[in-house]
Phi, psi and omega in degrees: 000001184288000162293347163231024163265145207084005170246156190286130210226151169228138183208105182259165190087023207279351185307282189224176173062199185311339181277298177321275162009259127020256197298342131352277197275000182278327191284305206296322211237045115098040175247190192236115192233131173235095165296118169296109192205148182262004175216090207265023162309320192288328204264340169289001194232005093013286187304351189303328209246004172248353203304136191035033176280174192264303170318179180232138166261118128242145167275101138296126176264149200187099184254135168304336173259000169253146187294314187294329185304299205275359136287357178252345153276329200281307198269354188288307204281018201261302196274329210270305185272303172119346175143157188268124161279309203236143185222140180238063165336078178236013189277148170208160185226139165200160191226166195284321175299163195253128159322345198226020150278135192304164173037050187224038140006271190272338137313282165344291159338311197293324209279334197262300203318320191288331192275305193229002192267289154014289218250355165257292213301300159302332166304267200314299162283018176262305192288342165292334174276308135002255200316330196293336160298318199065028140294169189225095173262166166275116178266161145219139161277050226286119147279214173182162157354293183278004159295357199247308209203156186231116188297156181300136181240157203250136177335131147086309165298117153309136188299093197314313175310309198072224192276313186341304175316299195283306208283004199248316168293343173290313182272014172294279191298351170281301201333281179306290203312271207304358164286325164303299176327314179291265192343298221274357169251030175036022153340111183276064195211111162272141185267129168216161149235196176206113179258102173252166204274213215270148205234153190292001189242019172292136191289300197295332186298334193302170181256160176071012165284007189096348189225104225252332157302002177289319194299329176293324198281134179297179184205179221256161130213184240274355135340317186260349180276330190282313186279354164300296179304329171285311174321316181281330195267023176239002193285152168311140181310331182260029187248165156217155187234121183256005166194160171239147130251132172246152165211177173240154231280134167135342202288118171253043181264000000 
């Protein structure tokens, strides 16, 4: 990690669960962590678990689905810092309703704008902060399982992915899709993502989500996805790795 101590890291979704994870382990190994949170209270309450980490935490507020929030954050750590090395895409939404229930609008919205409008919107300005350096910084997006494969569903059971599922294949295809871009605008900049099965802080994994097999499966936490993530952004510059999947070990999803 030493290529990246004293550089600057942004991780949204930074409240709780894999994304707090994440900024966790980014402050231990010596990064500047601005965490994105519409409640940076949650992410102010993170440092109690840093106390004589080498790094810095702060909470930024910032919701990812408005274009101005995430310029007025983007431009805080800009003017603060001098500019973002490294972005950890991690805000994601997911809900209890089925794609095909009535009156679940404004949810959807909630669920696509953060997984993918969100993450190009963050996207777009990290590597503009990146280039203006002429750094050669690191995206890593968390994906998830269900970016991948949609499990067989079974008679009588609610359909386990939900809304989850498409919006986590949407960030499969910006990953590869927005990587393209970085090649053909000669960008000194890499893309990865890291998909992990189901984790202790996951709503399908939570009881009462409707998918009462999830209780059965052992699950991940939000520790081992934040050391996924130091694997990839720790490789030598000429390997790029463009996804990890983890899952724990017994998981049959």
């Amino acid at each position: 990690m030493e290529r990246w101590a004293g550089k600057v890291a942004v991780v949204t979704g930074a409240c709780g669960g894999i994304g707090a994870g994440i900024c966790k382990e980014l402050v231990r190994q010596g990064m500047i962590v601005c965490g994105f949170s519409r409640r940076t209270d949650l992410v102010e309450a993170l440092r109690a678990d840093l106390v004589g980490a080498p790094g810095q935490l702060n909470a930024v507020e910032c919701d990812i689905r408005s274009e101005p929030s995430v310029l007025y954050a983007f431009n805080w750590i800009i003017n603060t810092y001098g500019g973002v090395d490294l972005l950890i895409n991690n805000a994601g939404v997911i809900t209890k309703k089925l794609l095909l229930d009535d009156n679940n609008t404004r949810e959807l919205r909630k669920i696509f704008e953060t997984s993918l409008i969100g993450l190009v919107l963050c996207t777009k300005n990290a590597l503009k902060s990146m280039v203006s350096r002429n750094f050669e910084g690191h995206i890593v997006n968390v994906n998830s399982i269900f970016g991948h494969t949609l499990n067989q569903t079974v008679p009588g059971l609610k359909p386990l992915n939900g809304s989850f599922a498409p919006a986590k294949f949407g960030v499969t295809a910006l990953t590869a899709y927005l990587q393209q871009e970085i090649f053909y605008l000669n960008i000194k900049a890499t893309m990865s993502s890291v998909s992990p099965g189901l984790t202790d802080t996951d709503f399908l994994a939570q009881p009462g989500s409707g998918n009462e097999i999830v209780k059965y499966m052992p699950r991940l936490k939000p520790e081992d996805v934040a050391e996924a993530v130091i694997y990839i952004i720790t490789r030598p510059k000429h390997i790029w790795i463009e996804d990890i999947i983890i899952k724990p070990v017994g998981e049959f999803l």
